[in-house]
C-alpha positions in Angstrom: 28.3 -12.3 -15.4 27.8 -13.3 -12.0 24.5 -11.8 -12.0 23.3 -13.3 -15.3 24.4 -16.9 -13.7 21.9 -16.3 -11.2 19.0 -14.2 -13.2 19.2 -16.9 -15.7 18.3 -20.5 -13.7 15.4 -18.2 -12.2 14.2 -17.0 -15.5 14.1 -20.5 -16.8 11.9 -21.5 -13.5 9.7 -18.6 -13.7 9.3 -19.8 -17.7 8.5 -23.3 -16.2 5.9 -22.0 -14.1 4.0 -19.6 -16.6 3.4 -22.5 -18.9 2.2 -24.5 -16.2 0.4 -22.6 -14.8 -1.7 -22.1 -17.7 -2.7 -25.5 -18.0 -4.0 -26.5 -14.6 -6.0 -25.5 -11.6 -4.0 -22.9 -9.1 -4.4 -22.9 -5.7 -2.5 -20.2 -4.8 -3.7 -19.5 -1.1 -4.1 -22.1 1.4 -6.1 -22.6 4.6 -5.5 -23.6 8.0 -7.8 -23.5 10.6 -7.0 -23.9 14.4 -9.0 -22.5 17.8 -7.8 -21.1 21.2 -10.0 -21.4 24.5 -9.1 -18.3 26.3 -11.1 -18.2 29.3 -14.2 -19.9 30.8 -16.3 -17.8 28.4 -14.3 -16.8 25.7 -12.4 -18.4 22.7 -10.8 -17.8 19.7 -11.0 -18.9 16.0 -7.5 -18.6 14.4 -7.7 -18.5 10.1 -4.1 -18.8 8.7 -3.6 -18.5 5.0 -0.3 -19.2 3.7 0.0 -17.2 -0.1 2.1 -18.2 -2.9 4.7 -15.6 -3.8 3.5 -12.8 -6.7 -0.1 -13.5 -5.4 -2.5 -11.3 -2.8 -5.4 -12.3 -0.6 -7.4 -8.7 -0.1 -8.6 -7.5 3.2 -11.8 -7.9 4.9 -12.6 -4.3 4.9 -12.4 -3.3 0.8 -14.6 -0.8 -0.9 -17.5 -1.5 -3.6 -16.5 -1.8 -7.3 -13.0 -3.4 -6.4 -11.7 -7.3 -5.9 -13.9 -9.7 -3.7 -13.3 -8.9 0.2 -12.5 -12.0 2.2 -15.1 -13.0 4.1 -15.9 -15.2 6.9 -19.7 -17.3 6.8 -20.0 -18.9 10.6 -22.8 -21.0 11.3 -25.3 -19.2 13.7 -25.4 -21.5 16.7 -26.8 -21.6 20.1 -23.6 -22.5 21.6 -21.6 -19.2 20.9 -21.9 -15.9 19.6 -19.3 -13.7 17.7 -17.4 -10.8 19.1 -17.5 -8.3 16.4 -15.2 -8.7 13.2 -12.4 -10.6 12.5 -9.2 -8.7 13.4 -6.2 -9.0 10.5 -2.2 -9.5 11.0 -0.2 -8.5 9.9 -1.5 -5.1 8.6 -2.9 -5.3 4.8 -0.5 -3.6 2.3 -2.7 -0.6 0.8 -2.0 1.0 -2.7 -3.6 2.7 -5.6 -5.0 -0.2 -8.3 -5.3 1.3 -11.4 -7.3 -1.0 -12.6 -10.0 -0.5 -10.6 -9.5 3.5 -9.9 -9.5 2.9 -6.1 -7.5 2.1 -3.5 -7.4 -2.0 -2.1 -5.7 -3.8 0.7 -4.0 -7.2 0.4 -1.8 -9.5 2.1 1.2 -11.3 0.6 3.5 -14.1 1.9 0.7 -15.2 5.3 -2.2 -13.5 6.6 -3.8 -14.4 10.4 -7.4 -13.5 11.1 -9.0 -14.0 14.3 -12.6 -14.1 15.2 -13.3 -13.8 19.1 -16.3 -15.9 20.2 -18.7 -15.6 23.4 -19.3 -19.1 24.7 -22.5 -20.1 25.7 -21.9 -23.5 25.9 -19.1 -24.8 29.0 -19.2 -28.5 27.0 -17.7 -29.1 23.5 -19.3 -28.1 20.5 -18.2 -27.5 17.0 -18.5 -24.7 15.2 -18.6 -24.6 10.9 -18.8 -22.0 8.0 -17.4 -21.1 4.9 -13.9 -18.6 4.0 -14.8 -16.4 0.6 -12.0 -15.3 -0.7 -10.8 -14.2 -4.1 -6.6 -13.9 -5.3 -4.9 -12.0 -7.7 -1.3 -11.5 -9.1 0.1 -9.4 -11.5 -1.1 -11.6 -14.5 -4.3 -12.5 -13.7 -7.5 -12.6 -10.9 -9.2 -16.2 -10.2 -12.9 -16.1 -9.6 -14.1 -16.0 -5.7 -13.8 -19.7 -3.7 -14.7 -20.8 -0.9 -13.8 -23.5 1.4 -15.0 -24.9 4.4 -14.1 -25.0 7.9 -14.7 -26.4 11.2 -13.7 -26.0 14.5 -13.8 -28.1 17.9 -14.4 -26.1 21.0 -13.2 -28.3 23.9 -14.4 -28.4 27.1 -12.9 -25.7 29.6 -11.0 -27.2 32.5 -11.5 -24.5 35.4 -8.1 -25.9 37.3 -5.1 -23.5 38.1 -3.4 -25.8 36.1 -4.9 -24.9 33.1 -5.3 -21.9 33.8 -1.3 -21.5 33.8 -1.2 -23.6 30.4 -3.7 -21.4 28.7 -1.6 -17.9 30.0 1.3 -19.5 28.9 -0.3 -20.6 25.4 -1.4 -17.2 24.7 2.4 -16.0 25.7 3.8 -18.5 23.1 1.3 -17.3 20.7 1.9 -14.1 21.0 5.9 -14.6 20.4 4.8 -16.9 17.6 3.0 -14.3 16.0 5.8 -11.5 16.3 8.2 -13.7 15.4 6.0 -14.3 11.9 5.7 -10.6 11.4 9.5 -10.6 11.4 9.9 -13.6 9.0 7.1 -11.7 6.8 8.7 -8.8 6.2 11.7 -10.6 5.8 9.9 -12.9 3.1 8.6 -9.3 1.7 12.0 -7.7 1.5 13.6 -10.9 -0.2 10.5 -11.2 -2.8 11.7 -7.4 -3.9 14.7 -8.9 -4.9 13.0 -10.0 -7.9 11.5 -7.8 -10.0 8.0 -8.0 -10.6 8.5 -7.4 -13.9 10.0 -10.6 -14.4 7.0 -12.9 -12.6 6.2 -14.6 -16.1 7.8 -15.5 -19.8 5.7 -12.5 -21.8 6.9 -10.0 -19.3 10.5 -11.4 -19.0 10.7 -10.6 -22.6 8.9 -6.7 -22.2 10.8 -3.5 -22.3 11.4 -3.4 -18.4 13.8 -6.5 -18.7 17.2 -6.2 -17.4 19.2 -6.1 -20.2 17.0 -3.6 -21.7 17.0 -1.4 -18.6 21.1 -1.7 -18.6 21.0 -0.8 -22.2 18.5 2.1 -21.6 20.9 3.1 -18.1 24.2 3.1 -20.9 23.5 4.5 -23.5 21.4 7.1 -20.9 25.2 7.4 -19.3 27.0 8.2 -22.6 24.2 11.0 -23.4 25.3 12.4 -19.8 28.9 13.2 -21.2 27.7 15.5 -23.9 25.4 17.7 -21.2 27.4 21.0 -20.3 28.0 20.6 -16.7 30.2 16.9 -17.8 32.1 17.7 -20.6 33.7 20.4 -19.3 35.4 18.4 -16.7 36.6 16.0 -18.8 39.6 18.5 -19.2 39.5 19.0 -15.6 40.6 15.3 -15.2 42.8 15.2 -17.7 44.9 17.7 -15.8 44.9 16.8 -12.2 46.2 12.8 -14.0 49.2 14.3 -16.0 50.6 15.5 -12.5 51.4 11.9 -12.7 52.7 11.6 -16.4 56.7 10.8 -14.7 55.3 7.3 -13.1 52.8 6.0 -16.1 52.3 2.9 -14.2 51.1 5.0 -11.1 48.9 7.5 -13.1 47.0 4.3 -14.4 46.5 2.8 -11.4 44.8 6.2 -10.3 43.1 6.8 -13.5 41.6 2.7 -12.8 40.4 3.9 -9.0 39.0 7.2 -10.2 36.8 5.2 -13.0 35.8 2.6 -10.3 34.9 5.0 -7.6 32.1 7.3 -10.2 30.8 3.3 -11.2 30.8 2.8 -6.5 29.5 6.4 -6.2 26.5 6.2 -8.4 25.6 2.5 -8.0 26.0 2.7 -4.1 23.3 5.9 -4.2 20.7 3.4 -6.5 21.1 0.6 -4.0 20.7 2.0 -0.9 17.5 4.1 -2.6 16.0 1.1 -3.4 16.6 -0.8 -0.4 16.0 1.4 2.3 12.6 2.9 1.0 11.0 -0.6 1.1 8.0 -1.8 -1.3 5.3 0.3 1.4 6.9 3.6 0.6 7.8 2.7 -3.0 4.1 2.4 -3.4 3.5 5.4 -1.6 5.9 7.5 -3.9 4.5 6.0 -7.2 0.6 7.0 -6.4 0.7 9.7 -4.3 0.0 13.2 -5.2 2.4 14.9 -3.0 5.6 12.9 -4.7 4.3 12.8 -7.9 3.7 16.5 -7.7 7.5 17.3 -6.6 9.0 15.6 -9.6 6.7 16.9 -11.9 8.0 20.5 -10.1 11.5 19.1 -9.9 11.3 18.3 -13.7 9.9 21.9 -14.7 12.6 24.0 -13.1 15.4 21.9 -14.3 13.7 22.4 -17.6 13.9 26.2 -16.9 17.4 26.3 -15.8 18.7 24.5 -19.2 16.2 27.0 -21.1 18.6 29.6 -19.3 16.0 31.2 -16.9 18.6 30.5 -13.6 21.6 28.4 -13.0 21.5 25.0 -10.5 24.3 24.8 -9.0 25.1 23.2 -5.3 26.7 24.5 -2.6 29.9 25.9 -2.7 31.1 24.5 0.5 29.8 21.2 -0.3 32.0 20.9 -4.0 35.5 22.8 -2.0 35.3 19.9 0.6 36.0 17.9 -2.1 38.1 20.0 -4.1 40.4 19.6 -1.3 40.4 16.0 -0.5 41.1 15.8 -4.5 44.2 18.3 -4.3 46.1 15.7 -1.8 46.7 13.3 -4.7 46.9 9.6 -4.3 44.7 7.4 -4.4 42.0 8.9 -1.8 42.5 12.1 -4.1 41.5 9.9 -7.3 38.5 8.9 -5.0 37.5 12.4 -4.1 38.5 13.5 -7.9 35.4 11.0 -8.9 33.2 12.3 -6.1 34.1 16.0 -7.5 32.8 15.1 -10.7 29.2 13.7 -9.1 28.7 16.4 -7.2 29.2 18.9 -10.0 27.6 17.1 -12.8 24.6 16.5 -10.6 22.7 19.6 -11.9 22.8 18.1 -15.6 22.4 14.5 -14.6 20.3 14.3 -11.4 17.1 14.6 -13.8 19.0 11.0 -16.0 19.7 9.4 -12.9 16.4 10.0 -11.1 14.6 8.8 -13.8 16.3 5.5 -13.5 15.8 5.4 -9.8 12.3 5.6 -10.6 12.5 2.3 -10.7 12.3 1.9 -7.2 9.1 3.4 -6.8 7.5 0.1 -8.7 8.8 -1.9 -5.4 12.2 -3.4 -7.1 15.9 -3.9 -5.8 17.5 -5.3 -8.6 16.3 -2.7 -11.3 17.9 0.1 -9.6 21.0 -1.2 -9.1 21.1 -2.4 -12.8 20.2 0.9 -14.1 22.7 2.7 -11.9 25.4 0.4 -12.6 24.7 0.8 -16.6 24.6 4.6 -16.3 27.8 5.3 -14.6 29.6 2.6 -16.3 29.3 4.3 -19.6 29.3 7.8 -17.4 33.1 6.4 -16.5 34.1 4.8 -19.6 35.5 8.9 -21.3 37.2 10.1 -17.7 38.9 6.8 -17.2 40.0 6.5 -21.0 41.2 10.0 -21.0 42.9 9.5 -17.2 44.9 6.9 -18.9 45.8 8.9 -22.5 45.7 12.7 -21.0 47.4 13.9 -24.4 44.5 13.1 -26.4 42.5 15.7 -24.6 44.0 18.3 -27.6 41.4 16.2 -30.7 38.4 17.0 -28.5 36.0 19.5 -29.8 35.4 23.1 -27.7 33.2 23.4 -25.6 30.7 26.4 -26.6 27.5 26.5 -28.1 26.9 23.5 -29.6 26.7 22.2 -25.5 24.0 24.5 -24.8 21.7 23.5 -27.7 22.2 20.0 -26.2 21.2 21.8 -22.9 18.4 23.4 -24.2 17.3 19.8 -25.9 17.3 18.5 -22.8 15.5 20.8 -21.2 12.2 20.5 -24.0 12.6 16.4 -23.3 12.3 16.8 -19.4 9.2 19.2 -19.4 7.2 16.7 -21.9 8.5 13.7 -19.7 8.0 15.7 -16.2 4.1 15.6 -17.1 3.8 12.1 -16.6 4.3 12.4 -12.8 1.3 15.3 -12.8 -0.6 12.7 -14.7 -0.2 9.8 -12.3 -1.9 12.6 -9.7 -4.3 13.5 -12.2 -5.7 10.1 -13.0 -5.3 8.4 -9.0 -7.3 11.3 -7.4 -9.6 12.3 -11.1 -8.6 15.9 -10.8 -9.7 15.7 -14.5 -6.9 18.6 -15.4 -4.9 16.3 -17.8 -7.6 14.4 -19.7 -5.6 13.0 -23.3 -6.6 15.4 -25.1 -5.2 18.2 -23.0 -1.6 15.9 -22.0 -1.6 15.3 -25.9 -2.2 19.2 -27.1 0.8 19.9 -24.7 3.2 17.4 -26.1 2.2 18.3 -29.8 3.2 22.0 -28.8 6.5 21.3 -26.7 7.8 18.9 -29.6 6.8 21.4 -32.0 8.8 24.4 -30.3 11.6 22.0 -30.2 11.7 21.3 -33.9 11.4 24.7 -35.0 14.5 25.5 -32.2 16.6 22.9 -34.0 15.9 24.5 -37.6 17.2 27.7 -35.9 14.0 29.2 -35.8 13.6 29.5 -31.9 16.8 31.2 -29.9 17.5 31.1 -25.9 19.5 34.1 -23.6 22.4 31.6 -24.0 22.6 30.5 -27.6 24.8 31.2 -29.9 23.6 32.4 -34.0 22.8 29.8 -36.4 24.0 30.6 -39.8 23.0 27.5 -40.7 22.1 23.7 -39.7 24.2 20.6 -39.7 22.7 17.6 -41.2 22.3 16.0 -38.1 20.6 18.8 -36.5 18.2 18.6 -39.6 17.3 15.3 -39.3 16.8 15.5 -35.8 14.0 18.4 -36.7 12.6 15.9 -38.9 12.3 12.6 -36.1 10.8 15.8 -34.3 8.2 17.5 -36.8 7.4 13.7 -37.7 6.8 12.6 -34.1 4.5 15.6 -34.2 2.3 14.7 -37.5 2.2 11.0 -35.5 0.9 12.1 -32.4 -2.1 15.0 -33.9 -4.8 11.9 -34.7 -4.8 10.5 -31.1 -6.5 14.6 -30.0 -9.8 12.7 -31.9 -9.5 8.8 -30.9 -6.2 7.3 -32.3 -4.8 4.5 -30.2 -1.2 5.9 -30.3 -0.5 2.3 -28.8 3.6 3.6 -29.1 2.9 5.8 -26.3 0.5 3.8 -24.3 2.9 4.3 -21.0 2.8 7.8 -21.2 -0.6 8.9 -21.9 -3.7 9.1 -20.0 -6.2 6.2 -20.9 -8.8 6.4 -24.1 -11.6 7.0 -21.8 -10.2 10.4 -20.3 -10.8 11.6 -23.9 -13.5 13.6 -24.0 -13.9 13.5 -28.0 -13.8 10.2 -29.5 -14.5 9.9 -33.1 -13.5 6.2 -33.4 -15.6 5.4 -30.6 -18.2 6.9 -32.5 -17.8 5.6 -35.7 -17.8 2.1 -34.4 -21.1 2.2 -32.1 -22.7 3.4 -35.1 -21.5 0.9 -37.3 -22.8 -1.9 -34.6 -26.1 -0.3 -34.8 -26.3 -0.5 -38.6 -24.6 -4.3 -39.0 -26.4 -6.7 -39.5 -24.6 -8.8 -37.0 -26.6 -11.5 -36.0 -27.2 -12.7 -32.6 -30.2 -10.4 -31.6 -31.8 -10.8 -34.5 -31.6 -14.2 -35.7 -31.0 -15.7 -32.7 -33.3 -15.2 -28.9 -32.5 -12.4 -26.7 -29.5 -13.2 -24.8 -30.0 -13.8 -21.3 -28.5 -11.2 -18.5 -27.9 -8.7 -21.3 -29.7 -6.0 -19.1 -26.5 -6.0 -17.1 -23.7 -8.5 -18.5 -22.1 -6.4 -21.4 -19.7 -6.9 -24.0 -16.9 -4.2 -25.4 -16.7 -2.7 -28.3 -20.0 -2.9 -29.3 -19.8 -6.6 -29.9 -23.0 -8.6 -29.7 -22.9 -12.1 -27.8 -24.1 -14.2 -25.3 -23.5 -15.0 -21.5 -24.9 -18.0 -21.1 -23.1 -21.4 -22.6 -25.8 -23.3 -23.3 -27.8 -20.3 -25.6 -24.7 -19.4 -27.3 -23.8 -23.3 -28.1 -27.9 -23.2 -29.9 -27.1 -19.6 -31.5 -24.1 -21.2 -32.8 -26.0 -23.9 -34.3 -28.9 -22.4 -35.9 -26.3 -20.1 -37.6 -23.7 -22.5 -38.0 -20.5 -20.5 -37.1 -18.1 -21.7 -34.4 -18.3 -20.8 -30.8 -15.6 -18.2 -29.4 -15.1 -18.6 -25.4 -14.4 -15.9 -23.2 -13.7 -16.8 -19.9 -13.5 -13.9 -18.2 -14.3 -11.9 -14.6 -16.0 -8.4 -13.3 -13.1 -8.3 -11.5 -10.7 -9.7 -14.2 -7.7 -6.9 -14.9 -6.2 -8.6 -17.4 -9.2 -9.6 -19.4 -10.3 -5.5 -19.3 -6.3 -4.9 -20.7 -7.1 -8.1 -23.6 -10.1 -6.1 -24.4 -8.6 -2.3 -24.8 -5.6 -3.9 -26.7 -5.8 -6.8 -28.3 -10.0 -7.2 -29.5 -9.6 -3.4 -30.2 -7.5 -4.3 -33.3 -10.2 -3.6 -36.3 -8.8 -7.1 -37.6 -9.9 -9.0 -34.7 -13.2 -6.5 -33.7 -14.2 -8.2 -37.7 -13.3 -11.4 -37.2 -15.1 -11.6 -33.4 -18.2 -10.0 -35.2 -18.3 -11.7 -38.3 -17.1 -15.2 -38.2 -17.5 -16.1 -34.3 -20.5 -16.6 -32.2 -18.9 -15.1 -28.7 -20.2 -16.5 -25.0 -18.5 -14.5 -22.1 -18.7 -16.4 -19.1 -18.5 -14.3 -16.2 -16.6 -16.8 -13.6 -17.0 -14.1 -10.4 -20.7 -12.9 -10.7 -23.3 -13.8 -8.2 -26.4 -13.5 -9.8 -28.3 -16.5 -8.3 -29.8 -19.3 -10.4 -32.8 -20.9 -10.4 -33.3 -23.9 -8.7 -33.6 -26.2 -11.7 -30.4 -24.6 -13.4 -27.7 -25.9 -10.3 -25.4 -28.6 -10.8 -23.5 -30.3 -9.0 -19.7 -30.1 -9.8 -17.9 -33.4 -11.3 -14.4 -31.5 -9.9 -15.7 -31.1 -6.4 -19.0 -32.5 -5.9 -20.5 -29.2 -4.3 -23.6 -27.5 -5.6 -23.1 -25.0 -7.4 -25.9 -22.4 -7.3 -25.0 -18.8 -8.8 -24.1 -18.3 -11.9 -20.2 -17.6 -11.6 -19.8 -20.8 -9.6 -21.6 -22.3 -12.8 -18.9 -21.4 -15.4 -15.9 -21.3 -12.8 -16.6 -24.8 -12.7 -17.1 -25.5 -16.3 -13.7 -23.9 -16.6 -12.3 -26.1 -14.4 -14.1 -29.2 -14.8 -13.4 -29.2 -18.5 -10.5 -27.8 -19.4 -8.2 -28.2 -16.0 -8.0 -24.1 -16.3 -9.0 -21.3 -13.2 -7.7 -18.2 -14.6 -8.4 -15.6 -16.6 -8.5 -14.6 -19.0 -9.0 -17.8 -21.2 -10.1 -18.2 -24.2 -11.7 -20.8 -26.4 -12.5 -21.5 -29.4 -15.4 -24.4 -30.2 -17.5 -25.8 -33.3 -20.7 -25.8 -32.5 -20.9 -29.3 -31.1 -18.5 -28.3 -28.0 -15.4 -29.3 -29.6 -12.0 -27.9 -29.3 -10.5 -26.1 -32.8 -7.3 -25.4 -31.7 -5.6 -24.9 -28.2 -6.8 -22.3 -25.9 -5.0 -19.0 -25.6 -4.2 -17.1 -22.2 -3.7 -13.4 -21.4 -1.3 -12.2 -24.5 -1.4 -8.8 -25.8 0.4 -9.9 -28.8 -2.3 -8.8 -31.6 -1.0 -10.9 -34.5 -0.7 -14.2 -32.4 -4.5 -13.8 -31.1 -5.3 -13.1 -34.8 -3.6 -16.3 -35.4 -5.1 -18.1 -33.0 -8.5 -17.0 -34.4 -7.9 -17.9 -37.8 -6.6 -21.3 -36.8 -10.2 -22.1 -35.2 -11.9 -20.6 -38.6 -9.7 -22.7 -40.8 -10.5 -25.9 -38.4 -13.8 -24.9 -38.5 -14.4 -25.0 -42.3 -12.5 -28.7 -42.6 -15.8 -30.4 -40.8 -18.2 -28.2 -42.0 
């Protein structure tokens, strides 16, 4: 309760700040500018940016084909020369962006760059340029900005005095900047406190909430109980707690410090996990192969030890240790009693439990220790019931063979899961050995073995005969067989949007027939805007998915739109835009929206980030700032802004063809009946004026 008390006010914040942010301009980096004079000859140029939490500046140094590098512009000038490049503090953060299929650097919290300058010049001078930068969170990307700086080089004092000042400066600045390191990490380490997951209202109310993952973690704990290495030491418990049964009081005193310590034991191993690894190596573990390759191995031979190839059991000297701790009795005993049981029940539930330390390797604190908290209370829950009421261990059914068919269950579940991690590999360094289809024919044969084993059809070294099925076995082969039949259209092109998480993306499959289908379907529409309309402008390299035909210029589209009076559909959007590349493969994928974008809309993308250069006679100069705007992302990043008090993206809206609003603009959502919504609103505001 204590927990929810504080999750809650910051939930409602976050909320606050989601809509808000949606409708106005974000700033979410700032700029300070400040020079140091060195020596007689040299100087330095000191660029501070102080970044809003969830958000990232990127490095200097980032491949092609990835987010906007920042960049520094410095006025050529006869007064000073530059040193080389700009040196960066603290070190960038690198990981893995999916997105992108490469690797980036970025800074959170504060980032320091400093440019070393020869002086020329011994009087004062100024120097001026421009910072590019672009930022990105976990929601969203805002086009490239810059903003301008200046600097005033003073003239150097050649006294000893000075000289002592300046040393002494550079001492203090150098303390200054260790001591920010410090408070950065610190600032880093307290920002993993709260989940990621939880930056913004749609994802507060995803799958990877806390209350889901504590649901998940219990019910994951009460399915630990049934797997053979747990249940048989529920009789085990039961006995060393009727030693007590002459003073009741005293037995339930134990039997309450036996259930607390497995609840300490297991939550005690999720938190330190998650808080000693840190966000650097949690980022480390979820890309890289050499992890991702261990579980996937880790996975596989527990898979083979439930299918009865070997037994996993720890070592002997390890589990007597504790055997004899628990044989002193007491309260210490009840302690080493519960540390018994996770040390022997680790070879069924390590695979359970590791799954929901996972977790950590996204970079969170709080997940972890509410999954592990979830999972052993309901792990508890039986041992400390049947601590208190030992006599009840007579109505519990035998253990036998019924346990290894859940083993064996298990064991099918944890091979198809296990691929994931060889898939993460797969797709981060495009070993090209899991493509979809291959991940999916996998799956469709594991769940298949698995269904025929549950009809009695398949039998392991350990197994005992099956005369016949219960019902619940029975409709467990038919969840199976049906999950199956579900998952055979995605080998040629279906979505299989319920298993998004755990596949490999469309465009690893090599046979598409959707895709295929629908480009030649565009190709034989008569869908308008090349035809009827002129030849849209930066077509030979601006592009829209899904075969849809548009324009990339506003004030084209806005004449399209008129000559074949339909109203105007808005995509503000970004080359380097995540989220408006996850809008496109989920939400205008739908076939429902794909007709309505084709049929009833004329669509403008507006490309916010690229830097094709305009004309002369197309600038303007912006009523938000007042710069000149030149190239044609600046153009519509300012359109964006100017008019509709917006900067990120994706954002979408929806005109007639005058340049009027039909309803209000809609933000990154993958909800596919609310965007559906929101375009039938615009077509039913459309036809009230028309």
């Amino acid at each position: 309760m204590k927990i929810l008390n504080k999750i809650l006010p910051l939930f409602v914040i976050i909320l606050l700040n989601f809509f808000q942010s949606n409708s106005q301009v974000l700033q979410p980096v700032k700029w300070k500018f400040s020079s140091k004079r060195v020596s007689a000859n040299e100087a330095e140029l000191i660029f501070t940016a102080k970044i809003d939490k969830t958000w990232h500046l990127y490095s200097q140094f980032m491949d092609e084909g990835g987010p906007v590098p920042t960049k520094f512009d410095i006025t050529k000038s006869k007064d000073f020369e530059t040193i080389g490049l700009a040196t960066e503090f603290p070190k960038p953060t690198e990981e893995f962006d999916k997105s992108f299929n490469m690797k980036v650097k970025f800074f959170s919290i504060k980032a320091t760059f400093k440019q070393k300058i020869k002086i020329l010049n011994q009087s004062s001078f100024i120097i001026k340029g421009t910072v590019s930068f672009m930022c990105c969170d976990d929601q969203r990307c805002l086009p490239p900005e810059d903003v301008e700086f200046e600097f005033k080089i003073d003239k150097f004092e050649t006294t000893n005095k000075t000289d002592s000042f300046v040393t002494e400066k550079k001492n203090l600045s150098e303390n200054i900047d260790t001591n920010l390191a410090k408070d950065t990490d610190k600032k880093i380490k307290l920002e993993k406190i709260i989940p990621k997951n939880i930056t913004t209202a749609n994802n507060a109310e995803s799958d990877n909430s806390l209350w889901f993952l504590f649901v998940f973690s219990f019910l994951a704990g009460l399915a630990a109980i049934l797997t053979p290495c747990v249940f048989p030491m529920i009789p085990m418990t039961v006995s060393f707690f009727m030693h007590n049964n002459d003073n009741k009081n005293k037995a339930r005193f134990q039997a309450l410090v036996y259930g607390s310590s497995i609840i300490l034991i297991y939550t005690v191993i999720g938190t330190i996990v998650a808080v000693t690894l840190g966000a650097n190596f949690a980022n480390w573990l979820s890309t890289h192969w050499i992890p991702n390759v261990f579980f996937f191995l880790i996975f596989v031979i527990f898979a083979f030890s439930f299918f009865g190839l070997f037994e996993i059991t720890l070592p002997s000297w390890l589990i007597n240790k504790s055997d004899k701790q628990a044989d002193k009795g007491g309260f210490s005993g009840a302690f080493f009693m519960a540390f018994t049981l996770v040390l022997v029940s680790f070879s069924c539930t390590g695979p359970i439990v590791g799954a929901i330390l996972v977790k950590s390797a996204g970079g969170q604190v709080l997940e972890p220790i509410i999954g592990m908290l979830g999972f052993s209370l309901a792990f508890a829950l039986p041992f400390t019931f049947f601590a208190f009421f030992p006599s009840l261990l007579s109505s519990l059914p035998k253990s036998g063979g019924w346990l290894n068919s859940v083993k064996v269950v298990l064991g099918f579940l944890e091979l198809a899961l296990g691929l994931k991690f060889l898939s993460i590999a797969d797709q981060v360094y495009i070993w090209r050995i899991l493509d979809r289809e291959v991940y999916l024919a996998i799956w469709i044969v594991i769940f298949t073995l698995l269904g025929f084993y549950l009809l009695g059809k398949l039998k392991f070294s350990h197994d005992s005969d099956v005369k016949h099925i219960s019902v619940p076995r029975l409709m467990l082969s038919i969840i199976t067989f049906s999950f199956v039949v579900y998952m055979i259209p995605g080998m040629f092109g279906a979505p299989l949007k319920a298993l998004s998480g755990y596949l490999p993306p469309q465009t690893s499959l090599d046979f598409d027939i959707n895709s295929i289908v629908r480009d030649n379907a565009v190709i034989n529409s008569s869908n308008v805007n090349s035809t009827e309309c002129e030849k849209p402008k930066y077509s030979d390299f601006l592009h829209l998915p899904h075969g849809l035909n548009g324009f990339f210029d506003y004030e084209q589209g806005m004449a399209c739109a008129k000559k074949l009076n339909k109203p105007v559909f808005i995509d503000f959007t970004g080359h380097g835009c995540v989220n408006c590349r996850e809008m496109e493969a989920n939400v205008w994928s739908d076939p429902k929206v794909l007709q309505k974008l084709r049929n009833d809309f004329v669509v403008i993308a507006l490309y916010v980030d690229d830097k094709t250069e305009l004309p002369k006679s197309e600038w303007i100069v912006s009523k938000y700032d007042g710069k000149i705007k030149k190239t044609l992302g600046k153009k519509y990043a300012d359109l964006q802004i100017s008019k509709y008090n917006v900067n990120a993206q994706p954002y979408y809206v929806l005109l007639d063809n005058e340049g009027n609003l039909l309803t209000q603009p809609r933000a990154y959502n993958l909800d596919v009946d609310e965007f559906i919504k929101f375009l039938d609103k615009g077509i039913e505001e459309y036809k009230k004026i028309n």
